[in-house]
Predicted model as a PDB file, atoms N, CA, C, CB and O in Angstrom, pLDDT in the B-factor column:
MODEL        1                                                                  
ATOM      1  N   UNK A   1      72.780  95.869  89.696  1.00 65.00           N  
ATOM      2  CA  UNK A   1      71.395  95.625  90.056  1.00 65.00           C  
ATOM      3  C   UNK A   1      71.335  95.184  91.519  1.00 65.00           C  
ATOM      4  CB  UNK A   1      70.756  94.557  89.121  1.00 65.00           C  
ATOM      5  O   UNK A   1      72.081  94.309  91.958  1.00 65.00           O  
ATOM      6  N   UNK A   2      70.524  95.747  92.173  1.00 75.00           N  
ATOM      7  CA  UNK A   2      70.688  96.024  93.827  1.00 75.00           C  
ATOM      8  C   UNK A   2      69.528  94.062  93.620  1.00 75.00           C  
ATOM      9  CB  UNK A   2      69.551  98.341  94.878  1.00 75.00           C  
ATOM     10  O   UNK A   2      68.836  93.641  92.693  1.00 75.00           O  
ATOM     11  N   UNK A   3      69.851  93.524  94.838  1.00 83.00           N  
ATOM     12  CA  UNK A   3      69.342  91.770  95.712  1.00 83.00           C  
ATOM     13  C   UNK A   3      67.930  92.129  95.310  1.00 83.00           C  
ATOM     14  CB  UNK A   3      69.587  91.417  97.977  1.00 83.00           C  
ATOM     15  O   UNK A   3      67.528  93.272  95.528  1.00 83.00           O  
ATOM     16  N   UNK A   4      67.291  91.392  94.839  1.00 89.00           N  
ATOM     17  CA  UNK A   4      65.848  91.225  95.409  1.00 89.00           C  
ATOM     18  C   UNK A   4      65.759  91.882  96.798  1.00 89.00           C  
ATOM     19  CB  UNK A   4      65.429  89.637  95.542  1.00 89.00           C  
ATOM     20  O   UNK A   4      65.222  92.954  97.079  1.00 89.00           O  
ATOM     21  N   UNK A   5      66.489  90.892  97.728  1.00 91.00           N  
ATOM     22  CA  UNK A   5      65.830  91.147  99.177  1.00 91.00           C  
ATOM     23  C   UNK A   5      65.764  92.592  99.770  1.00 91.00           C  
ATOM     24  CB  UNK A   5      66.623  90.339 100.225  1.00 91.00           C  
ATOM     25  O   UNK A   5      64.863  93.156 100.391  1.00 91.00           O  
ATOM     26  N   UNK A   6      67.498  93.178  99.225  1.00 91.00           N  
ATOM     27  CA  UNK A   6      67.173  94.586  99.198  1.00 91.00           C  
ATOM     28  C   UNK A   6      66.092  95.495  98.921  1.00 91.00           C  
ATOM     29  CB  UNK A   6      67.786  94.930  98.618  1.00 91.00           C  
ATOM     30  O   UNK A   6      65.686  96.375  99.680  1.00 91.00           O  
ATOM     31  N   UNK A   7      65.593  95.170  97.603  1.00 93.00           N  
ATOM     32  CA  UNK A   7      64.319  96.057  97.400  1.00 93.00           C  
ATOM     33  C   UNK A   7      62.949  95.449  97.977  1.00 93.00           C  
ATOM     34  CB  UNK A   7      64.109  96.298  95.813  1.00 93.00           C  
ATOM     35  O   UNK A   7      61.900  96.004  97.649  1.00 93.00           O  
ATOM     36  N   UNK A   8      62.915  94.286  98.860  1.00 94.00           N  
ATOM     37  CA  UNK A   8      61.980  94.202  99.839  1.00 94.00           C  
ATOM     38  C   UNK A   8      62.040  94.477 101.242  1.00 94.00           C  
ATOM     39  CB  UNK A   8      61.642  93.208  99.785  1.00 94.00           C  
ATOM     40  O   UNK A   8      61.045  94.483 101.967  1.00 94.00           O  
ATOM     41  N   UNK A   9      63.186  94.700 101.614  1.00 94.00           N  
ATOM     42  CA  UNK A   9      63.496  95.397 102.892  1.00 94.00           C  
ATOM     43  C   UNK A   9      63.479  96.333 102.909  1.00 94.00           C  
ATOM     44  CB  UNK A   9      64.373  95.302 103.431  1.00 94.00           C  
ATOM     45  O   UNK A   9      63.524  96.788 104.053  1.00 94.00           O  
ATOM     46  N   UNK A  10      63.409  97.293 101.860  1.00 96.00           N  
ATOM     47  CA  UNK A  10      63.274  98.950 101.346  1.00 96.00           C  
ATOM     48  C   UNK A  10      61.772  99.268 101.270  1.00 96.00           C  
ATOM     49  CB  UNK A  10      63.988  99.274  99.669  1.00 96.00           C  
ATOM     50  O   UNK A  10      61.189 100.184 101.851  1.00 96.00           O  
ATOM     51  N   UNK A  11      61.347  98.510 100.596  1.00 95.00           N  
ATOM     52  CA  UNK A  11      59.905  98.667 100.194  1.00 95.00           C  
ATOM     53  C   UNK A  11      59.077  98.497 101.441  1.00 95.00           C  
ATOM     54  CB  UNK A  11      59.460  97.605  99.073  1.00 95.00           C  
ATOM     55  O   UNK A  11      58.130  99.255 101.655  1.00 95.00           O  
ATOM     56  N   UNK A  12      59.412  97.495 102.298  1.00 95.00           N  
ATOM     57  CA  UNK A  12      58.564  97.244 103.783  1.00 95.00           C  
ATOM     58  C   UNK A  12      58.669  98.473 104.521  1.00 95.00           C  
ATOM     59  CB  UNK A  12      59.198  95.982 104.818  1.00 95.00           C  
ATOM     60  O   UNK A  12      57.785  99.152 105.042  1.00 95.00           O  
ATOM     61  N   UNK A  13      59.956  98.638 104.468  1.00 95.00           N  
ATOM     62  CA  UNK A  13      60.580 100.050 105.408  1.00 95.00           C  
ATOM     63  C   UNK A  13      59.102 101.114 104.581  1.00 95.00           C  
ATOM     64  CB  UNK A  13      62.997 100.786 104.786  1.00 95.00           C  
ATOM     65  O   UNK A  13      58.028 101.227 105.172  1.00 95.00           O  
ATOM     66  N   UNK A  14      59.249 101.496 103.782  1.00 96.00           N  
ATOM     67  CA  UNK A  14      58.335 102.409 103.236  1.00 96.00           C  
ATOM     68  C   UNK A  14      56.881 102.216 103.589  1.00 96.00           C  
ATOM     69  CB  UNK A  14      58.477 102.381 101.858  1.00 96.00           C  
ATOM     70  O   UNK A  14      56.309 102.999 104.347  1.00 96.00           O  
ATOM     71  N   UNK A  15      56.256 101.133 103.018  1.00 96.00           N  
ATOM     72  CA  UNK A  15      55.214 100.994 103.818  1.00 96.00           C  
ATOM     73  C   UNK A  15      54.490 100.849 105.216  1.00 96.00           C  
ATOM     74  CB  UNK A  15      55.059 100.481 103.487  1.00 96.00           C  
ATOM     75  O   UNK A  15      53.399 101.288 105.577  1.00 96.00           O  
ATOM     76  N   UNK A  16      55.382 100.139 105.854  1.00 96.00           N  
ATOM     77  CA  UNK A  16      55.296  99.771 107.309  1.00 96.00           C  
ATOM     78  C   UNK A  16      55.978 101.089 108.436  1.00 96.00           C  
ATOM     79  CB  UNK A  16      56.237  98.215 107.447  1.00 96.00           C  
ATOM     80  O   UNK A  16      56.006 101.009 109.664  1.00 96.00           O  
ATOM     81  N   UNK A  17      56.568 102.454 107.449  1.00 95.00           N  
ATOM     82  CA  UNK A  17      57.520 103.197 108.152  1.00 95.00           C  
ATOM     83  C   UNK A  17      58.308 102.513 109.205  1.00 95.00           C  
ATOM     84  CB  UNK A  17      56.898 104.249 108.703  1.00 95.00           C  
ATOM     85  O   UNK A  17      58.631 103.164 110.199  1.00 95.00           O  
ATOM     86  N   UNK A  18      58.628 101.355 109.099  1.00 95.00           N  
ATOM     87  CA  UNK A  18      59.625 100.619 109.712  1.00 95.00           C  
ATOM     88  C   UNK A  18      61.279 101.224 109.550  1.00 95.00           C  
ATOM     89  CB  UNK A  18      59.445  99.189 109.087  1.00 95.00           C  
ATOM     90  O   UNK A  18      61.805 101.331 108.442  1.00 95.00           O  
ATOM     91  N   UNK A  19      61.917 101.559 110.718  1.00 95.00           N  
ATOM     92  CA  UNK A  19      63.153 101.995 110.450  1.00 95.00           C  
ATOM     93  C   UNK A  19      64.391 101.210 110.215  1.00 95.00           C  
ATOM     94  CB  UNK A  19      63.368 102.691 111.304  1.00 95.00           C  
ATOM     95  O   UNK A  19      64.530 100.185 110.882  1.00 95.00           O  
ATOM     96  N   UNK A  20      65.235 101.517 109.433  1.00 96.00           N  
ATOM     97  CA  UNK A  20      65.951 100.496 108.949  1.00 96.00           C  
ATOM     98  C   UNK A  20      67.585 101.655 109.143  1.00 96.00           C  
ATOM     99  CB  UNK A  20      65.264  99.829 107.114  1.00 96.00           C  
ATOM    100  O   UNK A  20      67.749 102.841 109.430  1.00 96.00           O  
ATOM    101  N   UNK A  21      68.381 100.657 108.845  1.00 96.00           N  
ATOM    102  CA  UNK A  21      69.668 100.849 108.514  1.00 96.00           C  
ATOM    103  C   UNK A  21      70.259 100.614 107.340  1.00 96.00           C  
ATOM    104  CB  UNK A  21      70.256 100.318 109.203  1.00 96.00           C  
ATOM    105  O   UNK A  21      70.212  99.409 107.093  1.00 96.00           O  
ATOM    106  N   UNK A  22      70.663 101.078 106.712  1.00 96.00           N  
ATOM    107  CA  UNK A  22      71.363 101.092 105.550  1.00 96.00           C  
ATOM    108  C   UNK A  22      73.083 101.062 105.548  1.00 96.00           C  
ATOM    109  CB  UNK A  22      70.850 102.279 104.917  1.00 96.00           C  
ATOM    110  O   UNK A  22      73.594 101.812 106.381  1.00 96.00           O  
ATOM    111  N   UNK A  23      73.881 100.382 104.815  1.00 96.00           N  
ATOM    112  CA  UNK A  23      75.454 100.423 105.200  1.00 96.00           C  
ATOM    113  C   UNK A  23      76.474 100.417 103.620  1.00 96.00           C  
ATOM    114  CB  UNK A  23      75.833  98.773 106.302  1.00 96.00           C  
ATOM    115  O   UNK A  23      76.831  99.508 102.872  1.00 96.00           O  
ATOM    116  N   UNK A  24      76.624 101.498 103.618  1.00 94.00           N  
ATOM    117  CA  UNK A  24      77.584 102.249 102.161  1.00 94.00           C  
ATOM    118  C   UNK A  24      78.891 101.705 102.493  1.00 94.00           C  
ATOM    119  CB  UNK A  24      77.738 104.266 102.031  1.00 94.00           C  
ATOM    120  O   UNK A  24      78.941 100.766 103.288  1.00 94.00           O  
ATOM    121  N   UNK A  25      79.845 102.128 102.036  1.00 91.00           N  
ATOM    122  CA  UNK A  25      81.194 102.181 102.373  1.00 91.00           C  
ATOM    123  C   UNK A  25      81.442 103.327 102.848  1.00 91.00           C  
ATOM    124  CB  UNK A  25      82.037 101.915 101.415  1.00 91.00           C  
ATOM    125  O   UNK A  25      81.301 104.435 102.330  1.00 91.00           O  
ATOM    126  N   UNK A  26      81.841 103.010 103.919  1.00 92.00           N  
ATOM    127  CA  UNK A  26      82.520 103.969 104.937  1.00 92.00           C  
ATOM    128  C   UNK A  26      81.528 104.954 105.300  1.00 92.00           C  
ATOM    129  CB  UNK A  26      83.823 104.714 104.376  1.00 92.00           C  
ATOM    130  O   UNK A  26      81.798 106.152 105.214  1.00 92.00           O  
ATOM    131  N   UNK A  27      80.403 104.547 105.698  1.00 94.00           N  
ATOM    132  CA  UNK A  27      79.153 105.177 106.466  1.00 94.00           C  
ATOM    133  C   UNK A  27      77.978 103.924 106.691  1.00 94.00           C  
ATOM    134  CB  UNK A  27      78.434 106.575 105.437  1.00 94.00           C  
ATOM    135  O   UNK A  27      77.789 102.929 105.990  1.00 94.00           O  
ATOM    136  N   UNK A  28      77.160 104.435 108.133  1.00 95.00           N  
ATOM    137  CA  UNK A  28      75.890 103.901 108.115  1.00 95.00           C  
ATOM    138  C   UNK A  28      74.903 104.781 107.868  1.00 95.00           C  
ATOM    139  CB  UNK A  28      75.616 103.294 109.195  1.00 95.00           C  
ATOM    140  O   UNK A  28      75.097 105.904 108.334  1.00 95.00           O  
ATOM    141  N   UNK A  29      73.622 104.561 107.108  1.00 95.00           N  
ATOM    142  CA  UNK A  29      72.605 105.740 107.433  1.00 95.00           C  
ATOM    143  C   UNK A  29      71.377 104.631 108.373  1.00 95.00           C  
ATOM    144  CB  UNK A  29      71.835 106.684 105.610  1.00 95.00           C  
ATOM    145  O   UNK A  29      71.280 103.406 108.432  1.00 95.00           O  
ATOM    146  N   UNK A  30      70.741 105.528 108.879  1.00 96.00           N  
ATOM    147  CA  UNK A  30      69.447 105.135 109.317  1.00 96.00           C  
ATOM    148  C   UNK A  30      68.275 106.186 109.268  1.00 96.00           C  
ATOM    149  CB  UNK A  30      69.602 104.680 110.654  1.00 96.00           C  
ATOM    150  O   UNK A  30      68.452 107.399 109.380  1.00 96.00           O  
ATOM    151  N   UNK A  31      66.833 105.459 109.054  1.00 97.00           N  
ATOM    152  CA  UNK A  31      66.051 106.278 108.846  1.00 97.00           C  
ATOM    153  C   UNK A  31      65.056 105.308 108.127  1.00 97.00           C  
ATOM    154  CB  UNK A  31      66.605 107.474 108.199  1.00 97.00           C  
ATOM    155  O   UNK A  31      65.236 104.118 107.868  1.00 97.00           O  
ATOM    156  N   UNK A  32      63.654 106.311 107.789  1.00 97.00           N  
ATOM    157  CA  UNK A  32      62.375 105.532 107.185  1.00 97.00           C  
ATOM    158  C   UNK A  32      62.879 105.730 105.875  1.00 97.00           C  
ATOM    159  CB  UNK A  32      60.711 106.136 107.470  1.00 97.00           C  
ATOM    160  O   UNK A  32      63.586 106.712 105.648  1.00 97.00           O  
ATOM    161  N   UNK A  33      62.530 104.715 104.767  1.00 97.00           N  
ATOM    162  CA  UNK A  33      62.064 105.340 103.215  1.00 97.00           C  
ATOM    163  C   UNK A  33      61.018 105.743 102.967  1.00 97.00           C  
ATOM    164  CB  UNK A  33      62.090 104.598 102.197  1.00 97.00           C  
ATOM    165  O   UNK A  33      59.958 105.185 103.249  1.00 97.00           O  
ATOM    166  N   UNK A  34      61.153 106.772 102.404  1.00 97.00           N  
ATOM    167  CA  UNK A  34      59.968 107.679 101.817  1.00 97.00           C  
ATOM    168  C   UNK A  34      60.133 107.731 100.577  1.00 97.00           C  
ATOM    169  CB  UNK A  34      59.843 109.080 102.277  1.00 97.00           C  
ATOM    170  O   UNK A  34      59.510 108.678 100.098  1.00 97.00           O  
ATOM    171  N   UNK A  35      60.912 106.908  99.540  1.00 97.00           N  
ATOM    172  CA  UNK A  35      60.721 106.945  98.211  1.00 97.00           C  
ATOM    173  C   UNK A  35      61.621 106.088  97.646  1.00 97.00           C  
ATOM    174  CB  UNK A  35      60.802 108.189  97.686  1.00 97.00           C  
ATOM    175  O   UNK A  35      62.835 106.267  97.749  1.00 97.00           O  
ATOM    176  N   UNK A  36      61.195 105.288  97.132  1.00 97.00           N  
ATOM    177  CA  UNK A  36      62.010 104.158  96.134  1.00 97.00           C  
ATOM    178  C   UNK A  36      61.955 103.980  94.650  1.00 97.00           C  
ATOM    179  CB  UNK A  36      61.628 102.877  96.488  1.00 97.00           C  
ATOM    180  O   UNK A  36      60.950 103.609  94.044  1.00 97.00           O  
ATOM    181  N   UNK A  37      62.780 104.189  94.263  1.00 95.00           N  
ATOM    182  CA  UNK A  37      62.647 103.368  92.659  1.00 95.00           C  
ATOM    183  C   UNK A  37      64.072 103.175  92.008  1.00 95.00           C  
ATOM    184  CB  UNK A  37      61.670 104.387  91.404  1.00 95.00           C  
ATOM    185  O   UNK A  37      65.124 103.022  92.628  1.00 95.00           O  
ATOM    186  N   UNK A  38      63.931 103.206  90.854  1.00 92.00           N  
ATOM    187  CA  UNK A  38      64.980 102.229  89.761  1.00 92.00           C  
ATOM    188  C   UNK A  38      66.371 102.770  89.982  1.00 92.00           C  
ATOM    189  CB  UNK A  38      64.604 102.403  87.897  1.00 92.00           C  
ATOM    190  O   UNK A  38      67.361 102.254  89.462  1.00 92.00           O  
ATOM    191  N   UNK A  39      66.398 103.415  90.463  1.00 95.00           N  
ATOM    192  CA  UNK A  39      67.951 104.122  91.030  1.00 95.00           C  
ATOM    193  C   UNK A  39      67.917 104.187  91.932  1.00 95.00           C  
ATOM    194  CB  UNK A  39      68.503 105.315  90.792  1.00 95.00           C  
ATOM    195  O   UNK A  39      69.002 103.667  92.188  1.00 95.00           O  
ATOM    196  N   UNK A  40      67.413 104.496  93.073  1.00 96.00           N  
ATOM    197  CA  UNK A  40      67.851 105.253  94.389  1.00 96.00           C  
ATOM    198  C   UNK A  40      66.416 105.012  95.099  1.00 96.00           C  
ATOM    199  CB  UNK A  40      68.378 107.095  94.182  1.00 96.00           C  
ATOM    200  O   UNK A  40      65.288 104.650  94.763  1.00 96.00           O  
ATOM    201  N   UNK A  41      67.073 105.403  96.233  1.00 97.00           N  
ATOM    202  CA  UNK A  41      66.014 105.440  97.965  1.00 97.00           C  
ATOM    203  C   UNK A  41      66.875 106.459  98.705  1.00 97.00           C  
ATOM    204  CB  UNK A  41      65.961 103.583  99.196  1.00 97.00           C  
ATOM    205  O   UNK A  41      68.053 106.743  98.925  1.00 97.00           O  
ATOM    206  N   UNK A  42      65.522 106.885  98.990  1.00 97.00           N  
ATOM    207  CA  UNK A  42      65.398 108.261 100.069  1.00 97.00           C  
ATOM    208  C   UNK A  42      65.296 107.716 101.848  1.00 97.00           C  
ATOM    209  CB  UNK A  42      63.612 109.273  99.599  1.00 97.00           C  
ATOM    210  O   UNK A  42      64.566 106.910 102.425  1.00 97.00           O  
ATOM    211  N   UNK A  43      65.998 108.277 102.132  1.00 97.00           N  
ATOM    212  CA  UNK A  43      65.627 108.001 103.792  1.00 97.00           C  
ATOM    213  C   UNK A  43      65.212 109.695 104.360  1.00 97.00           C  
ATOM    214  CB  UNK A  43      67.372 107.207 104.862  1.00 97.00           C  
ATOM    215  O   UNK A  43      65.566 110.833 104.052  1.00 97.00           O  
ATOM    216  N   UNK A  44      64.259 109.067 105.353  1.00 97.00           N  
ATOM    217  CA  UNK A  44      63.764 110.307 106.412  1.00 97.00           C  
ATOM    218  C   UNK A  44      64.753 109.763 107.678  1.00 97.00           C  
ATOM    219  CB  UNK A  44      61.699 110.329 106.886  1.00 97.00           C  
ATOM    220  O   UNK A  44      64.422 108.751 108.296  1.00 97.00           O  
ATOM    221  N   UNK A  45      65.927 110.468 108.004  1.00 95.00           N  
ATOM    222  CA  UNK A  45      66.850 110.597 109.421  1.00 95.00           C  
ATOM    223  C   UNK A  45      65.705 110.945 110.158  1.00 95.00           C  
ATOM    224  CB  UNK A  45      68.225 111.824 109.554  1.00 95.00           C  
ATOM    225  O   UNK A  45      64.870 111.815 109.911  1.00 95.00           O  
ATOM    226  N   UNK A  46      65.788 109.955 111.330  1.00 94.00           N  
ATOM    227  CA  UNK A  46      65.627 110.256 112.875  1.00 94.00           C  
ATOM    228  C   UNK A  46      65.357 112.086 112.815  1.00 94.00           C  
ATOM    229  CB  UNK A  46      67.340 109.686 113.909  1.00 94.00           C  
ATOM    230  O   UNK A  46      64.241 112.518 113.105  1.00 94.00           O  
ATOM    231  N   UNK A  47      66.411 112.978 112.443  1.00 95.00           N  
ATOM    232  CA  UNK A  47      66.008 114.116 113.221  1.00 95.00           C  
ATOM    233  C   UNK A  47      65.137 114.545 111.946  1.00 95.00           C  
ATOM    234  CB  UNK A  47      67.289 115.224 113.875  1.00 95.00           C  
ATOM    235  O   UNK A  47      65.175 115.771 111.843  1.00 95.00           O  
ATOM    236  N   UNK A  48      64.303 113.902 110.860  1.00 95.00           N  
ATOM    237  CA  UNK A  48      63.891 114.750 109.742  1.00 95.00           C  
ATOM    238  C   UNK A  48      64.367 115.173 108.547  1.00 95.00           C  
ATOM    239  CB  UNK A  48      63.716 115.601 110.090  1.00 95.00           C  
ATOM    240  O   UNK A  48      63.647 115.613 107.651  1.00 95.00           O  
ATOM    241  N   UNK A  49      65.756 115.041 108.475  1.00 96.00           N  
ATOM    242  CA  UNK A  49      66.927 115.451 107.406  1.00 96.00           C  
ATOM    243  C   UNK A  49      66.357 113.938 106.348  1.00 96.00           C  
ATOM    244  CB  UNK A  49      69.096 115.425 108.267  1.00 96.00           C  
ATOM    245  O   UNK A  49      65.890 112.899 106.814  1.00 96.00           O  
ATOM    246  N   UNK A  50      66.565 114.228 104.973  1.00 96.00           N  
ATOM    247  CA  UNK A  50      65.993 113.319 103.639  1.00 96.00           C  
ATOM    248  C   UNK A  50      67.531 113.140 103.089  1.00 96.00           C  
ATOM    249  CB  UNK A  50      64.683 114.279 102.304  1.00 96.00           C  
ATOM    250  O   UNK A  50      68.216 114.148 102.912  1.00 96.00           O  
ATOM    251  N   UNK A  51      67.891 112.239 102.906  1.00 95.00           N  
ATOM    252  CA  UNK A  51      68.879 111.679 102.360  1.00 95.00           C  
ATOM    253  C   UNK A  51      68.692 110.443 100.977  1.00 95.00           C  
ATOM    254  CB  UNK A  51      69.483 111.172 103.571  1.00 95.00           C  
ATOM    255  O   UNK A  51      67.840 109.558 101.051  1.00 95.00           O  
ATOM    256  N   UNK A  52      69.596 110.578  99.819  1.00 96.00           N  
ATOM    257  CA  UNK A  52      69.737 109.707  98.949  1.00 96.00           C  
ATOM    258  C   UNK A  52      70.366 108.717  98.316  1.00 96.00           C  
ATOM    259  CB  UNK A  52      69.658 110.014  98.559  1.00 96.00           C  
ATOM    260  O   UNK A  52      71.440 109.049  97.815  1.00 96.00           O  
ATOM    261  N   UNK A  53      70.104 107.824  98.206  1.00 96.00           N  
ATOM    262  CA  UNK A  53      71.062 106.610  98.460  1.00 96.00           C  
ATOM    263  C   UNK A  53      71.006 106.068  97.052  1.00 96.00           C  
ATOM    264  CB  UNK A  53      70.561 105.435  99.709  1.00 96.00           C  
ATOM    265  O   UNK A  53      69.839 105.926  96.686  1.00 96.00           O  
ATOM    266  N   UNK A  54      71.845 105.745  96.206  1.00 95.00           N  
ATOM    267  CA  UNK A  54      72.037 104.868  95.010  1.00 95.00           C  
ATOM    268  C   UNK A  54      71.904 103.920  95.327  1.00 95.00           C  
ATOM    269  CB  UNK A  54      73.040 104.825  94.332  1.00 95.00           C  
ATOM    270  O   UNK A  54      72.702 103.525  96.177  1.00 95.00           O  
ATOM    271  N   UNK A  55      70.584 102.759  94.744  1.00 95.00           N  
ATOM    272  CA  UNK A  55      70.626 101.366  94.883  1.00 95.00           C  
ATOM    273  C   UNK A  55      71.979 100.609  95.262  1.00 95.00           C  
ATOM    274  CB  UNK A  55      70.166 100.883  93.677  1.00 95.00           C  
ATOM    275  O   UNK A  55      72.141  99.993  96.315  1.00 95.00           O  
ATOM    276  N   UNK A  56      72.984 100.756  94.185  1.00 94.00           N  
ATOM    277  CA  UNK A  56      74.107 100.296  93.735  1.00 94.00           C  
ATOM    278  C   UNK A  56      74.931 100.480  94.724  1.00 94.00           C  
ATOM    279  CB  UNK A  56      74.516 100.798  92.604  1.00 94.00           C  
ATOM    280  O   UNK A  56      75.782  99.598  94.837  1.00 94.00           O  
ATOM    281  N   UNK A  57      74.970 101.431  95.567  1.00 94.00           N  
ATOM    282  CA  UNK A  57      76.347 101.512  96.512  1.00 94.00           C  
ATOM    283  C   UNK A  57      75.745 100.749  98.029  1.00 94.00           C  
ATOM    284  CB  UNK A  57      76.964 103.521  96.813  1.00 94.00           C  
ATOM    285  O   UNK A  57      76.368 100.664  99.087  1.00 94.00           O  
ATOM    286  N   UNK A  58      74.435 100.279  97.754  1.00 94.00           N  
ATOM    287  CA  UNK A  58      74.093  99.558  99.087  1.00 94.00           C  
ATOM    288  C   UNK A  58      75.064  98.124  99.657  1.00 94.00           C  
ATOM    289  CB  UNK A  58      72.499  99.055  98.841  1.00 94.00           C  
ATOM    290  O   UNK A  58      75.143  97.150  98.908  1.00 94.00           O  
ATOM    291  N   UNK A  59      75.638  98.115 100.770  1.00 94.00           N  
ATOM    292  CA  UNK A  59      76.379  96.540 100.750  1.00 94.00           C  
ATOM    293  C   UNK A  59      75.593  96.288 101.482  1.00 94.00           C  
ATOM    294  CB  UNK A  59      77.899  96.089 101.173  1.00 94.00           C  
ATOM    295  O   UNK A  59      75.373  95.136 101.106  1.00 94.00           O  
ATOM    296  N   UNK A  60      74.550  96.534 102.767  1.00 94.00           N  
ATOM    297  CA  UNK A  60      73.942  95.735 103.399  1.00 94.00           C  
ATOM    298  C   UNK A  60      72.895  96.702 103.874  1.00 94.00           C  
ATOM    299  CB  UNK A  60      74.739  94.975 104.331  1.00 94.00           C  
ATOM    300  O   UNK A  60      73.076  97.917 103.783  1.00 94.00           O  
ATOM    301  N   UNK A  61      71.405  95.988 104.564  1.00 95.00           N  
ATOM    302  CA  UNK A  61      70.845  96.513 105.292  1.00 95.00           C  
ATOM    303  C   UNK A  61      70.047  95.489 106.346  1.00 95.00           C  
ATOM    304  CB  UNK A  61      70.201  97.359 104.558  1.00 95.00           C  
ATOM    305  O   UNK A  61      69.753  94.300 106.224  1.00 95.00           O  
ATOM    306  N   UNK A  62      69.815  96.465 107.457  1.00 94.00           N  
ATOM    307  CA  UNK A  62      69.585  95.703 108.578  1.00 94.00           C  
ATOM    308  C   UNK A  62      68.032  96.652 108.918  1.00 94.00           C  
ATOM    309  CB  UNK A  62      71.064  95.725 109.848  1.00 94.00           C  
ATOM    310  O   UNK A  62      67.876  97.794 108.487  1.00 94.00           O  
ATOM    311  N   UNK A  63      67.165  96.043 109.614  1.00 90.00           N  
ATOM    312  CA  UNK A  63      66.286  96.433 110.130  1.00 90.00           C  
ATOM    313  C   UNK A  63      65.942  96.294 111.620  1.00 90.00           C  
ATOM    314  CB  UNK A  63      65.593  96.069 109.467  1.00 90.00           C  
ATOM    315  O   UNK A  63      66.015  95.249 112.266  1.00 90.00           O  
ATOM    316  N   UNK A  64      65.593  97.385 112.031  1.00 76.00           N  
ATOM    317  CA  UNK A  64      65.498  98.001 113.506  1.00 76.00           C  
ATOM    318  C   UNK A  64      64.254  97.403 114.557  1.00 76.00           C  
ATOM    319  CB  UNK A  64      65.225  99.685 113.295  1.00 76.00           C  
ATOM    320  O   UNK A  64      64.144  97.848 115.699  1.00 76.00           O  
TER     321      UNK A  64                                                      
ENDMDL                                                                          
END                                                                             
């Protein structure tokens, strides 16, 4: 089960299109969320590319 704070730093990102960073193991992503829920978040990359992220493999996120 992904932090509280996580799913409010996700959720702001989404509303506020605030860009954020996200940090997996052995990658960073960055980008807006454009979709959240009980599993996973979507990021919109900088160049437009949509990417999907499992709650669960999140270790940190930072905001831009």
């Amino acid at each position: 089960m992904p932090s509280p704070i996580f799913i409010s730093l996700l959720e702001n990102s989404r509303l506020e299109q605030q860009q954020i960073s996200i940090y997996i193991t052995h990658a960073i992503l960055q980008g807006i969320v454009t979709n959240l829920n009980q599993e996973a978040v979507e990021l919109r990359t900088p160049d437009g590319k949509r990417c999907t992220v499992a709650l669960d493999r999140i270790e940190a996120i930072t905001t831009l």
